[in-house]
ROMIRO-315010 format. One record per residue: residue number from 1; residue in one letter; x, y, z of N, C-alpha, C, O, CB in turn. Coordinates in Angstrom, 2 decimals. Last residue first. Glycine has a CB too. Layout:
% residues N
ATOM pos code n_X n_Y n_Z ca_X ca_Y ca_Z c_X c_Y c_Z o_X o_Y o_Z cb_X cb_Y cb_Z
ATOM NUM A X Y Z X Y Z X Y Z X Y Z X Y Z
...
This chain:
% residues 166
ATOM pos code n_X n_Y n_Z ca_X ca_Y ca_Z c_X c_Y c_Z o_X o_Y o_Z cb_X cb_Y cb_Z
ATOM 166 X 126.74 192.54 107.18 125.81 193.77 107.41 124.89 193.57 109.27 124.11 194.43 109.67 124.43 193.70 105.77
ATOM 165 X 128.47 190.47 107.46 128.99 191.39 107.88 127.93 192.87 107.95 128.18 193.93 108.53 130.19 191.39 107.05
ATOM 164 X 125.75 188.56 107.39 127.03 188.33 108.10 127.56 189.68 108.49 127.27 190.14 109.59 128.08 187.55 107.22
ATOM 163 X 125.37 188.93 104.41 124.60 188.96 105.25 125.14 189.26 106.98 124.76 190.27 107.58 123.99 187.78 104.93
ATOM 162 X 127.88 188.06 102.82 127.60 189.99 103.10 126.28 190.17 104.41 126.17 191.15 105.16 126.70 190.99 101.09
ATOM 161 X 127.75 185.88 103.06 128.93 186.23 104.39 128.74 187.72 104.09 129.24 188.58 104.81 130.92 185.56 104.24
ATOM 160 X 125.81 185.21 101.85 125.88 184.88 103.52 126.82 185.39 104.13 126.95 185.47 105.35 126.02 183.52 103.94
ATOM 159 X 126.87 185.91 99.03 126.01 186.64 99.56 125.99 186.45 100.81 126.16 187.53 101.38 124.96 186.54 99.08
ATOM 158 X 128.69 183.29 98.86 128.89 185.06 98.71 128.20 185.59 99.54 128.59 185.84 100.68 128.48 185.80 97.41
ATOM 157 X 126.63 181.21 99.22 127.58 181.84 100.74 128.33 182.85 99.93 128.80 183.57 100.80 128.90 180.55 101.76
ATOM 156 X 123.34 182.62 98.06 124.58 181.43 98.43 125.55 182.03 98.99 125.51 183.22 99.29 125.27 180.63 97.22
ATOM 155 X 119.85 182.92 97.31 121.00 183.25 98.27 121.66 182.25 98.42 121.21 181.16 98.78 120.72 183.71 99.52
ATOM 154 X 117.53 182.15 96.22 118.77 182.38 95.37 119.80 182.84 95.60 120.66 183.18 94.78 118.66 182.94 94.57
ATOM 153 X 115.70 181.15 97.77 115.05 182.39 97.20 116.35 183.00 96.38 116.30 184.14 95.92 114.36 183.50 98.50
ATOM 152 X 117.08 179.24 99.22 115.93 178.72 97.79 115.61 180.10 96.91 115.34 180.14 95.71 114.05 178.00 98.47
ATOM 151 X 118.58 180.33 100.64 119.31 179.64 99.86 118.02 179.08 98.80 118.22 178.56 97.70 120.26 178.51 100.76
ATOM 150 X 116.64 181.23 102.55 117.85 182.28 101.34 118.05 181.10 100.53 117.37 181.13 99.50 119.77 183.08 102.06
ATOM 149 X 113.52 180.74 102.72 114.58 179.93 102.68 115.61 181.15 101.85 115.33 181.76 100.82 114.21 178.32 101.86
ATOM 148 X 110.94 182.01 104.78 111.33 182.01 103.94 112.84 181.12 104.05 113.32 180.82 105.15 111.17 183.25 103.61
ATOM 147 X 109.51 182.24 107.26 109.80 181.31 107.05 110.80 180.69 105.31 111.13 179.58 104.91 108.56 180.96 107.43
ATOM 146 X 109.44 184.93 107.54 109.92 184.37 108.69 110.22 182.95 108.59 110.92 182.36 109.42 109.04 184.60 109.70
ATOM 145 X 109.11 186.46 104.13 108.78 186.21 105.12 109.66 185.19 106.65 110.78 184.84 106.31 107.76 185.80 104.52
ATOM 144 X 109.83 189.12 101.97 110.47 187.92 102.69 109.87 187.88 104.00 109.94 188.78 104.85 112.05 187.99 102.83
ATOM 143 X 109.52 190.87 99.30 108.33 190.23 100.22 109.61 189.30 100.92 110.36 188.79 100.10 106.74 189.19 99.24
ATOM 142 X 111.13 192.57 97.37 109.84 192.87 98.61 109.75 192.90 99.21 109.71 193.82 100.03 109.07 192.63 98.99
ATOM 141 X 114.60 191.81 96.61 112.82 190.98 96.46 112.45 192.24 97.67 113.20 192.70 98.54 112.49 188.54 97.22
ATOM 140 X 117.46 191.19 96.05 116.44 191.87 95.10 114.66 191.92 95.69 113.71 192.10 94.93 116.57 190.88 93.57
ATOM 139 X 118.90 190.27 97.75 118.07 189.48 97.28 117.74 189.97 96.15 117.71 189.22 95.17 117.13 189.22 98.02
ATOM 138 X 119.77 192.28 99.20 120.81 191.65 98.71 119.99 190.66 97.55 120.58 190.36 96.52 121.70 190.90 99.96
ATOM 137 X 117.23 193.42 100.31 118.01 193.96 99.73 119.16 193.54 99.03 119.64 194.34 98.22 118.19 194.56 100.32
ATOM 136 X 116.41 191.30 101.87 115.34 191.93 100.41 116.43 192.66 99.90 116.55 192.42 98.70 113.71 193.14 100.72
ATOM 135 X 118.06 190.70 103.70 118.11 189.75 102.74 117.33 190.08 101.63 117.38 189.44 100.58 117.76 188.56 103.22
ATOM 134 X 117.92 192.75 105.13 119.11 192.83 104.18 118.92 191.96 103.96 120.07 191.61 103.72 120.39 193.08 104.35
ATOM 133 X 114.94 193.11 106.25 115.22 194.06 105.57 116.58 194.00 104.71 116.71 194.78 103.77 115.16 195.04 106.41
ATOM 132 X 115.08 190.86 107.12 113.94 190.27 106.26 114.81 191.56 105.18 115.21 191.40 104.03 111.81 190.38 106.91
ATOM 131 X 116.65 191.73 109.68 117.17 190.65 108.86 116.63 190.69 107.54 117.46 190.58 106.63 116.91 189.34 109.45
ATOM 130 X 114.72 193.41 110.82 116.21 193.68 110.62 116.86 192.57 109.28 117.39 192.86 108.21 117.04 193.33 112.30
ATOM 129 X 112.94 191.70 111.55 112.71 192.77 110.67 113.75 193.57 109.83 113.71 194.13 108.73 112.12 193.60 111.37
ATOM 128 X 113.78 189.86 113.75 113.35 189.59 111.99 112.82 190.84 111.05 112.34 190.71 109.92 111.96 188.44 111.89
ATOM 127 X 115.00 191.91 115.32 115.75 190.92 114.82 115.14 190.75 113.68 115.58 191.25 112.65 115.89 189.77 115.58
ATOM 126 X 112.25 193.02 116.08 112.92 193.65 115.38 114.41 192.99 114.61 114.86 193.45 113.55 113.06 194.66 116.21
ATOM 125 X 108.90 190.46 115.36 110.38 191.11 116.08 111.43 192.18 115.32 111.46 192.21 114.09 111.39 189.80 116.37
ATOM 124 X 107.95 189.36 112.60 107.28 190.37 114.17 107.82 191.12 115.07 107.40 192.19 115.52 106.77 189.71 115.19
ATOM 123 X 107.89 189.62 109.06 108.73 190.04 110.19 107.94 190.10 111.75 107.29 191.13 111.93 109.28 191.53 109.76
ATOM 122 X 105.15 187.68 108.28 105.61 188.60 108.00 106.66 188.45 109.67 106.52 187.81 110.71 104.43 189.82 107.55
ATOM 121 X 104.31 184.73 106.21 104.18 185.38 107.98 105.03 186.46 108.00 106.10 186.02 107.59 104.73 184.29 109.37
ATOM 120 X 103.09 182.82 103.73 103.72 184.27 104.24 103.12 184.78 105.82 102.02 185.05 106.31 103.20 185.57 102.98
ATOM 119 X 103.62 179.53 103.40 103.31 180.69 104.04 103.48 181.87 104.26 104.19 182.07 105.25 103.34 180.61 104.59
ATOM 118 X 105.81 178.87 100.67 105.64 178.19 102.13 104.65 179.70 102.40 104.86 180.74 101.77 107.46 177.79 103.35
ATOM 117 X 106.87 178.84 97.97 105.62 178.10 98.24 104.87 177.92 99.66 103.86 177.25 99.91 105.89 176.86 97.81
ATOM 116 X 107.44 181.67 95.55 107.59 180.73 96.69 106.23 179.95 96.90 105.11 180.12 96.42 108.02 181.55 98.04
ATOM 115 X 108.94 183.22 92.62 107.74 182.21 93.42 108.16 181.44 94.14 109.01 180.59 93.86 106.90 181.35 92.69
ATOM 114 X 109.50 186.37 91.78 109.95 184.79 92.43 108.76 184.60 93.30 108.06 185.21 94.11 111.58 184.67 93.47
ATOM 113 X 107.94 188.01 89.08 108.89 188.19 90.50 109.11 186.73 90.74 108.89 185.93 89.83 108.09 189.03 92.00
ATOM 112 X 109.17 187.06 85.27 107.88 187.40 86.98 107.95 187.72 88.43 108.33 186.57 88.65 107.14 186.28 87.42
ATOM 111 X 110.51 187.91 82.93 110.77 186.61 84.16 109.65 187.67 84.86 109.56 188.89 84.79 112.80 186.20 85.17
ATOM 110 X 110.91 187.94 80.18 109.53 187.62 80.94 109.23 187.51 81.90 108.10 187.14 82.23 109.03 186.87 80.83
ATOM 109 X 113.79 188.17 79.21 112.62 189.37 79.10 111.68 189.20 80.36 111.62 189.98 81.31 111.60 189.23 77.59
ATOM 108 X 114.43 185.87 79.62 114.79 186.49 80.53 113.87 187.94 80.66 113.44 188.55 81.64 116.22 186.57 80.34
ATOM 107 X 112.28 184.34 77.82 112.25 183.94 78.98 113.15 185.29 79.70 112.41 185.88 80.49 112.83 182.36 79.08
ATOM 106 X 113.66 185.39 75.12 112.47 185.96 76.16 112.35 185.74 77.21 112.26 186.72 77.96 111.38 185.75 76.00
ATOM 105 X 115.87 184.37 75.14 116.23 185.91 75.52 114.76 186.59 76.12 114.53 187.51 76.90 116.83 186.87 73.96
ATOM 104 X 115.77 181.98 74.61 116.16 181.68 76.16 115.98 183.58 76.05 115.97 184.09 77.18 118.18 180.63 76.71
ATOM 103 X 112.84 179.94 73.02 113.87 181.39 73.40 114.35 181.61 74.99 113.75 181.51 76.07 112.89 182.95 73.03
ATOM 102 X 113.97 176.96 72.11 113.02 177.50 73.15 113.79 178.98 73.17 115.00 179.14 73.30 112.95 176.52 74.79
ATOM 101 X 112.82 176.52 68.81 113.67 176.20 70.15 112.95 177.13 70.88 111.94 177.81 70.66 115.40 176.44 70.18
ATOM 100 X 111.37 176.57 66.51 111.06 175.77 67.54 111.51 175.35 68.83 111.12 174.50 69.62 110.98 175.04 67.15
ATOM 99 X 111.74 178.45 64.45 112.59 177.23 63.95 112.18 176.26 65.56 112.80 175.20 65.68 114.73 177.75 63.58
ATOM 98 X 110.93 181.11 66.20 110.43 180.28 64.73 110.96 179.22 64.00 110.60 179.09 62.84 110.41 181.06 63.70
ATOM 97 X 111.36 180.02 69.78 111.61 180.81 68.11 110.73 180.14 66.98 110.10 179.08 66.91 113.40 180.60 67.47
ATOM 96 X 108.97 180.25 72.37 109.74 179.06 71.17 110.55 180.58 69.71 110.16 181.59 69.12 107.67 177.47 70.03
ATOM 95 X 108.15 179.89 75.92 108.31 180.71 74.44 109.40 180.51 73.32 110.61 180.64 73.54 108.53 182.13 74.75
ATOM 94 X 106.35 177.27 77.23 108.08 178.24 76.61 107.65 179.02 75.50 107.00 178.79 74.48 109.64 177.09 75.83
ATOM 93 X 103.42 178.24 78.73 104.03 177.27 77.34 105.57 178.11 78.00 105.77 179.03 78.80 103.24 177.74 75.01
ATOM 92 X 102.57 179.37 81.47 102.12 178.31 81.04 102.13 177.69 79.59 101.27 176.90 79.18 101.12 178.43 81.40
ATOM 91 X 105.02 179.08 83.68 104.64 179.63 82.90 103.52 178.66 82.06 103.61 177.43 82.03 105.75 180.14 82.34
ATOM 90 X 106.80 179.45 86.88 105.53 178.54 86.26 105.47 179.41 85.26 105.77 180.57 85.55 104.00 178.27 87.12
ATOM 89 X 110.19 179.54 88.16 108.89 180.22 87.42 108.35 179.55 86.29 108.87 179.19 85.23 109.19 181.59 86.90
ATOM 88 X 112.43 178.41 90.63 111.53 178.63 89.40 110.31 179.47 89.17 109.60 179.97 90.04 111.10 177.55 89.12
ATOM 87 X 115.24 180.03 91.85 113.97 180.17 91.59 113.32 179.46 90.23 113.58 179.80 89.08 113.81 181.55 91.60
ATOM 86 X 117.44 178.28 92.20 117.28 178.82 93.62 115.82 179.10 93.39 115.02 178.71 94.23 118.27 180.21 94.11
ATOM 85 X 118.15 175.15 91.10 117.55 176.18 90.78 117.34 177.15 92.05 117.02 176.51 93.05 116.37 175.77 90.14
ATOM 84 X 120.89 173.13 91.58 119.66 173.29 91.84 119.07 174.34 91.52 120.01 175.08 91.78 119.48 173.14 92.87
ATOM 83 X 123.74 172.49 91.13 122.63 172.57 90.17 121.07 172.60 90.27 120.23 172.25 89.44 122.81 171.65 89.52
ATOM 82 X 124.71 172.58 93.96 124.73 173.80 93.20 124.06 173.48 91.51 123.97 174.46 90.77 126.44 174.35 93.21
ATOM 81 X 123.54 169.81 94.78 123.07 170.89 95.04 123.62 172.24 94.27 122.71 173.02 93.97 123.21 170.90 96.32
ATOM 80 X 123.55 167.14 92.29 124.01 167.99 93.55 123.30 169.29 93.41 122.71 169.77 92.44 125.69 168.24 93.65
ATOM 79 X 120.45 165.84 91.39 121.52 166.37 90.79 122.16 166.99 92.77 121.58 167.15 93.84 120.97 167.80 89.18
ATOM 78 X 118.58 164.24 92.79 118.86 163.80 90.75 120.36 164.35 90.86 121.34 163.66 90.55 117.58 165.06 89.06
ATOM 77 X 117.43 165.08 95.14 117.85 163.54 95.06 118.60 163.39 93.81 119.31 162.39 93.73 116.57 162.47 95.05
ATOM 76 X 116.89 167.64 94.50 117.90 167.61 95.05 118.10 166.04 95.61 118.94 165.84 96.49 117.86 168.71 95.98
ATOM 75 X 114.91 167.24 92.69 115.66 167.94 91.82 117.04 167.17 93.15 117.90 166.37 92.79 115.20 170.03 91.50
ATOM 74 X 112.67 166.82 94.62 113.06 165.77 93.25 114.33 166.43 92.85 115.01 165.44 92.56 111.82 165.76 91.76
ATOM 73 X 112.78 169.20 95.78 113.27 167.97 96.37 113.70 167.24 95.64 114.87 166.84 95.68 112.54 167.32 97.01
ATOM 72 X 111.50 171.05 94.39 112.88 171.49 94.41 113.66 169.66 95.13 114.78 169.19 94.90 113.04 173.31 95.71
ATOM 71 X 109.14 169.71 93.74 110.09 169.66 92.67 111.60 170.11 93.33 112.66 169.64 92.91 109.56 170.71 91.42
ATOM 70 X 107.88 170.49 96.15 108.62 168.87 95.88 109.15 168.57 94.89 109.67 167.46 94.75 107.87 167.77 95.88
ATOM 69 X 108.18 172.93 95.94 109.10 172.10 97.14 109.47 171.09 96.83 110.58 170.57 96.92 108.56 171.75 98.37
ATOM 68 X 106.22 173.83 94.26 108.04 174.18 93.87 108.80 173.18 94.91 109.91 172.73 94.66 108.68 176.18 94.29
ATOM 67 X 104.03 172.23 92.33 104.39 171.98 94.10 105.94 172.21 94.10 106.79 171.33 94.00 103.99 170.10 94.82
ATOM 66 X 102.04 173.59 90.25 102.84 172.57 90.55 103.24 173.22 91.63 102.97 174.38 91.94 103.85 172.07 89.60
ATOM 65 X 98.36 173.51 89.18 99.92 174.62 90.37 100.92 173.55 90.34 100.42 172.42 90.43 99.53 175.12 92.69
ATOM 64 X 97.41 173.37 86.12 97.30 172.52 87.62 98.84 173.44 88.16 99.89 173.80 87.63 97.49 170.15 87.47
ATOM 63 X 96.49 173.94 84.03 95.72 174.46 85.03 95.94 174.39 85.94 95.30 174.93 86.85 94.85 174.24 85.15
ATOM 62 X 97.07 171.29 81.73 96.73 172.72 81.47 96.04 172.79 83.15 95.24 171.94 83.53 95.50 173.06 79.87
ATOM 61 X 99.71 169.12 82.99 98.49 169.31 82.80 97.90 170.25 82.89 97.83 170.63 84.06 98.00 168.77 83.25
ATOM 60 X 102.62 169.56 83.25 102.25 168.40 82.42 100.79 168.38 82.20 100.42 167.68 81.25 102.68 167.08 83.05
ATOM 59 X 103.47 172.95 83.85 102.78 172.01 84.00 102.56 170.86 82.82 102.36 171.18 81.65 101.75 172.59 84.38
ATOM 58 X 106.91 174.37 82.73 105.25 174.06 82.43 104.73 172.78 83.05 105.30 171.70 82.89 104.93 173.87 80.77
ATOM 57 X 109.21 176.22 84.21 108.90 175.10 83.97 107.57 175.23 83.83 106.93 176.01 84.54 109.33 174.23 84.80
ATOM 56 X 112.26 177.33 84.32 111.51 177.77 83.91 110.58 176.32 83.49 111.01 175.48 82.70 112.04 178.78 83.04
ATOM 55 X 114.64 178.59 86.95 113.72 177.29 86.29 112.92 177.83 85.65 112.57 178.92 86.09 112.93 176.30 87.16
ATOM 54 X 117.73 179.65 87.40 116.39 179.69 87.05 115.87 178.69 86.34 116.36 178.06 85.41 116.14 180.70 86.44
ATOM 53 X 120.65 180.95 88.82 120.25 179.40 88.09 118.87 179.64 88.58 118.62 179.82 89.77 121.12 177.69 88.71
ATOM 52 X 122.20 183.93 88.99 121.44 183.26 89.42 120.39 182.02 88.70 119.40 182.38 88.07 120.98 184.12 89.90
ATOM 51 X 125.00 186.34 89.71 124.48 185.33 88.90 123.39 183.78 89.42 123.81 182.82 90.06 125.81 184.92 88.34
ATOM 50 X 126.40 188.11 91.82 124.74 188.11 91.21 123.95 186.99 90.28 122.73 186.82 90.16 124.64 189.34 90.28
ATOM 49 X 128.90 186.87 91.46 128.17 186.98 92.95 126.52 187.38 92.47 125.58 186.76 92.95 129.02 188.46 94.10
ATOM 48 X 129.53 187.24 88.93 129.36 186.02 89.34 128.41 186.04 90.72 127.42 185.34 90.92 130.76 185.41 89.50
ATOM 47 X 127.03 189.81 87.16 128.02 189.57 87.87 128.42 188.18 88.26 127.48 187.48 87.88 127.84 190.24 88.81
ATOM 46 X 124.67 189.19 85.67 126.54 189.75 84.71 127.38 189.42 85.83 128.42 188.78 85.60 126.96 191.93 84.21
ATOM 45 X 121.68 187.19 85.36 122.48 187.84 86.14 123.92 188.35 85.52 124.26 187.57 84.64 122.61 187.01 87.22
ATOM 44 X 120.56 183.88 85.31 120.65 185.29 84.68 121.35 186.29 86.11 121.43 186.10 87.32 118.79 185.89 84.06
ATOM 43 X 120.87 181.38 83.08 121.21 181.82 84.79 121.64 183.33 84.07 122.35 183.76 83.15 122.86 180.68 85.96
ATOM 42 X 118.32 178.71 82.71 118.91 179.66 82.52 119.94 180.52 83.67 119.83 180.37 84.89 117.97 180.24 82.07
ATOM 41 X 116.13 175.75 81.74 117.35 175.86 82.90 117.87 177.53 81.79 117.81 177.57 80.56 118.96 173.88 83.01
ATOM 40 X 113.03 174.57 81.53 113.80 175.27 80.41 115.19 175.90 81.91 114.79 176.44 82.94 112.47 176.91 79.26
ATOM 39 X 110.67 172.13 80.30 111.12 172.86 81.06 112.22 173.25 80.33 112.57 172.86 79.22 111.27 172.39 82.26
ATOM 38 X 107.26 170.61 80.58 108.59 171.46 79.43 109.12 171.95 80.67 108.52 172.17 81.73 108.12 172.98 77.99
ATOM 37 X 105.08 169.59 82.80 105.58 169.26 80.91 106.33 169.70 79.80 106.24 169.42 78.61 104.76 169.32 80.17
ATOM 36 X 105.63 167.71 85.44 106.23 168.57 84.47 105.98 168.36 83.07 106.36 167.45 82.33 107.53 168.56 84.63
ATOM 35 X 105.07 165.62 86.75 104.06 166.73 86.71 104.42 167.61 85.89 103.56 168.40 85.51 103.80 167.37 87.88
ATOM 34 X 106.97 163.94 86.75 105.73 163.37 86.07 104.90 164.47 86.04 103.92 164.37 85.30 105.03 162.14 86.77
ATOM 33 X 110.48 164.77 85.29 109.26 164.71 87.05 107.91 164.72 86.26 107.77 165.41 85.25 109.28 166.63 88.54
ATOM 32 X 111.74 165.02 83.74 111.58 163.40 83.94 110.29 163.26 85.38 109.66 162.40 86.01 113.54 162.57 84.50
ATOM 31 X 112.18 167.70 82.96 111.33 166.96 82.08 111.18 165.70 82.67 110.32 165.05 82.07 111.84 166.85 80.69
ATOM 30 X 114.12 167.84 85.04 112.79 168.61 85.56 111.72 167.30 84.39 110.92 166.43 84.75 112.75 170.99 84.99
ATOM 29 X 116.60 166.71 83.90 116.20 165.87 85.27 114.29 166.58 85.43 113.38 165.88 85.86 117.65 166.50 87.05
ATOM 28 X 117.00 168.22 81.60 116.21 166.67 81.57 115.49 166.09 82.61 114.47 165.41 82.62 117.10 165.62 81.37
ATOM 27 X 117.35 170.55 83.14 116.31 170.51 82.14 115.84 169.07 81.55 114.71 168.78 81.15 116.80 171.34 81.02
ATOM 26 X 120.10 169.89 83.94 119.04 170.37 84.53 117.82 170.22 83.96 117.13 169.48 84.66 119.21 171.50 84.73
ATOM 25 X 121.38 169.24 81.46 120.93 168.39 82.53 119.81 168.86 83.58 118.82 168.20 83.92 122.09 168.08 83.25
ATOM 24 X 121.19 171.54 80.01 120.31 170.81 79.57 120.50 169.54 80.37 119.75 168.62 80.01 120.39 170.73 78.14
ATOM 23 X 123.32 173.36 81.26 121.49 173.44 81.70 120.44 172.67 81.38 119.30 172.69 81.85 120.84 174.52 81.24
ATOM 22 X 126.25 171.92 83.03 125.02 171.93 81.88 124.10 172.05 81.88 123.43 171.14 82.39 124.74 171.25 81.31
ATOM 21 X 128.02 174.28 85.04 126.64 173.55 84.71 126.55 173.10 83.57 126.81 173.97 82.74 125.52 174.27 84.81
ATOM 20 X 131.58 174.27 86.55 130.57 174.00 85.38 129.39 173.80 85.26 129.33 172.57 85.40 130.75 173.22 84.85
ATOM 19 X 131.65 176.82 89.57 130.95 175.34 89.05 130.64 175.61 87.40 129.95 176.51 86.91 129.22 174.94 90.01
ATOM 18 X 131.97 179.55 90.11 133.25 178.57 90.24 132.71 176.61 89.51 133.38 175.64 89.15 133.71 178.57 92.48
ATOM 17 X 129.30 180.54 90.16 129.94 180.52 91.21 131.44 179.21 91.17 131.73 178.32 91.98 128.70 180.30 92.29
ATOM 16 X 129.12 178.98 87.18 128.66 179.43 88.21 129.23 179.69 89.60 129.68 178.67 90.13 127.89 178.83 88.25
ATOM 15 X 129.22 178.89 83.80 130.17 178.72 85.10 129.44 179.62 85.79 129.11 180.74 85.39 131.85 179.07 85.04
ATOM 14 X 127.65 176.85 81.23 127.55 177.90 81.94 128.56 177.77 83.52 128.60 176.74 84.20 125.94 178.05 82.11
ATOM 13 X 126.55 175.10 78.33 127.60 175.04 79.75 127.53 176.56 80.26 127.33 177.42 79.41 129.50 174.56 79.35
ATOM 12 X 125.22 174.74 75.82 124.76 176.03 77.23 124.82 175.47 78.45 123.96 175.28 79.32 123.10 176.70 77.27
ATOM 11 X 126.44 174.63 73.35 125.83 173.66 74.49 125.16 173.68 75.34 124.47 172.74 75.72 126.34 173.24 75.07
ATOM 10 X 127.84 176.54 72.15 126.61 176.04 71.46 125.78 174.85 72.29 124.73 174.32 71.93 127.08 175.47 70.02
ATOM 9 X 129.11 179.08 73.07 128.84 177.91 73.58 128.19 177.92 72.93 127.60 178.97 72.68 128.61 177.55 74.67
ATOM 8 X 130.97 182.30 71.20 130.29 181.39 72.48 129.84 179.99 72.43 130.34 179.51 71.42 129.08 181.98 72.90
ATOM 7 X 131.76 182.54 68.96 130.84 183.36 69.19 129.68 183.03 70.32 128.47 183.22 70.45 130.36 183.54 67.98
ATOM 6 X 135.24 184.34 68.00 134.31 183.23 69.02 133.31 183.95 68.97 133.26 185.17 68.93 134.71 182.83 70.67
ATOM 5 X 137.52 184.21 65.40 135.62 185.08 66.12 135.12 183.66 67.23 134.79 182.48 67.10 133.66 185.31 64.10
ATOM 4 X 140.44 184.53 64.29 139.36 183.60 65.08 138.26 184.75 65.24 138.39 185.97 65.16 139.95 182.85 66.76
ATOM 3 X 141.98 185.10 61.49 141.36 185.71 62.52 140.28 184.81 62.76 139.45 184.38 61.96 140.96 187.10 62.26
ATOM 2 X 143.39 184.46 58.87 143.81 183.86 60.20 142.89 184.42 61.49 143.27 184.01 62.59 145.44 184.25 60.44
ATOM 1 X 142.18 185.08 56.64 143.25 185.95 57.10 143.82 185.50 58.45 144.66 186.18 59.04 142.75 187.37 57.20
């Protein structure tokens, strides 16, 4: 009868803050780091200013912590920076459909709070207390410590310039 149905991307290009991604670049560059043994690129979030690029990655060896820094590093020699992940999360398989792909609807189901890797030192001053208090809040998160990174914990200059005016 002439009627189109789109029923979306079969590639899983995704627009981000104004940027094309492909997630399955993302997801090659992680599979090529020697400690990695699956990985899986998503960006969850409805709004653009909320929308947030997630790692979802398995150790190459049952048990072992992988090192988010020096993956986030590896990552930021491979690809520019707005294809960087702000958070990954260790899991220990993907969760697969019954035909063997990877479910991207559990993974969002599953997600875990955000994992960091640097020290927790809490607010001491009222400046950093002040601060810790609107970056948890714009953030979504808890816990932000004195050494924490916005821009790793999934803060980008939308959000810096609400930081800014709060």
């Amino acid at each position: 009868d002439g009627t189109l149905d789109f029923l979306g991307r079969s590639d899983h290009q995704v627009k981000l803050r104004g940027y094309r991604i492909e997630l399955e670049e993302i997801e090659r560059c992680l599979n090529d780091h020697p400690d990695v043994g699956q990985a899986a690129a998503t960006v969850h979030g409805s709004v653009d200013a909320d929308m947030r690029l997630i790692a979802y990655v398995v150790a190459a060896r049952h048990n072992t912590k992988l090192d988010i820094t020096n993956l986030r590093q590896y990552l930021r020699r491979q690809l520019p920076d707005y294809m960087v992940p702000g958070e990954f999360v260790m899991l220990d398989r993907l969760p697969l459909t019954p035909n063997g792909k990877v479910n991207r609807r559990a993974l969002e189901e599953s997600r875990p709070d955000k994992t960091t890797q640097e020290p927790y030192v809490a607010p001491r001053t009222p400046l950093e207390k002040t601060l810790a208090g609107i970056w948890m809040s714009l953030l979504s998160l808890n816990v932000i410590g004195i050494h924490s990174n916005f821009f790793d914990l999934g803060g980008h200059s939308l959000l810096a310039t609400q930081v800014v005016a709060r």
